[in-house]
N, C-alpha and C positions, 0 to 999 in steps of 0.2 A: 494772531491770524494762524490757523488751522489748516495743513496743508491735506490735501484729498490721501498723498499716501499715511498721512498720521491715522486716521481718524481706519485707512481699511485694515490699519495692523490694530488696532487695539479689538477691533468685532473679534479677530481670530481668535478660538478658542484655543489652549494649549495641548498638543498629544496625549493620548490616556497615558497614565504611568504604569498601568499593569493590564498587559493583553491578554494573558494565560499563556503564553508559550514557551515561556521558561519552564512550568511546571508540566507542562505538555511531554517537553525533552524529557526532564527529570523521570518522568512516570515512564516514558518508554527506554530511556538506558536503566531503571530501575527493574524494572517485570522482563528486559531480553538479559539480565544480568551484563549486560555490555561491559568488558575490561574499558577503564578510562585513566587517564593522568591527569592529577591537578594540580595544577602549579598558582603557587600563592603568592600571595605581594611582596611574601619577604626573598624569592625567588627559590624556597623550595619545593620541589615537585615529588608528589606521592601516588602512588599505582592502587588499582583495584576494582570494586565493584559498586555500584550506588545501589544500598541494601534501602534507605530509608530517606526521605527531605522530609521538611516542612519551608511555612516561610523564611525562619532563618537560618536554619541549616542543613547541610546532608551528611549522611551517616556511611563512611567509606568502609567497606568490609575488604578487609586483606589475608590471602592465605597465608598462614605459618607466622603473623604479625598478629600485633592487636590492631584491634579495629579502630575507625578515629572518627570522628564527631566535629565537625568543620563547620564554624561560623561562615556563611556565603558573603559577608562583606570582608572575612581573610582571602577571597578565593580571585584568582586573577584569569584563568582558564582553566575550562573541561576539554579534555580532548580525549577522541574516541582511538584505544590502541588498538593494533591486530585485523582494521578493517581489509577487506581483502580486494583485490581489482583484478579482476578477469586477465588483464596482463601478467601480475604478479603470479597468477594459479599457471599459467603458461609457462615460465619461466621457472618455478619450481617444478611441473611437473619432467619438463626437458630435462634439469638436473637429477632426479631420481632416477629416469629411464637412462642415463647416460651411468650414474653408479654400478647399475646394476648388470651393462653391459662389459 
């Protein structure tokens, strides 16, 4: 005997496995040069730029370093450094005028 919820979970199709918006990000922290940190499974984190991806890797460009070539299943996050928040430009700007007083 076949119960009404077995039979509505099997019609379900399973979620796409690739939407494009990993590569989406990728292209645009790539072409703004956006400084980023990526921190890897084995829990080191490395700084820089995303010069180049494909599907399985991106190509991190560091100044005064060499550059690194990173398999995306060593990769545990991308995060974006240096972003700026309208508070934060407040708060530094107060500090400069207050130096200079």
């Amino acid at each position: 005997m076949v119960s009404e919820n077995t039979s509505r979970r099997s019609r379900k199709s399973p979620p796409p496995g690739d939407t494009g918006q990993e590569a989406a990000y990728l292209r645009f922290l790539s072409e703004k040069q956006v400084p980023v940190t990526v921190k890897l499974r084995d829990g080191e984190s490395v700084s820089g730029w995303i010069e180049y991806f494909d599907d399985r890797m991106i190509r991190l460009t560091r100044e005064g370093r060499p550059n690194l070539f990173i398999y995306k299943q060593q990769i545990r996050t991308i995060t974006e450094q240096g972003k700026r928040t309208p508070k934060s430009d407040a708060v530094r700007n107060i500090a400069e005028e207050t130096r200079r007083d």
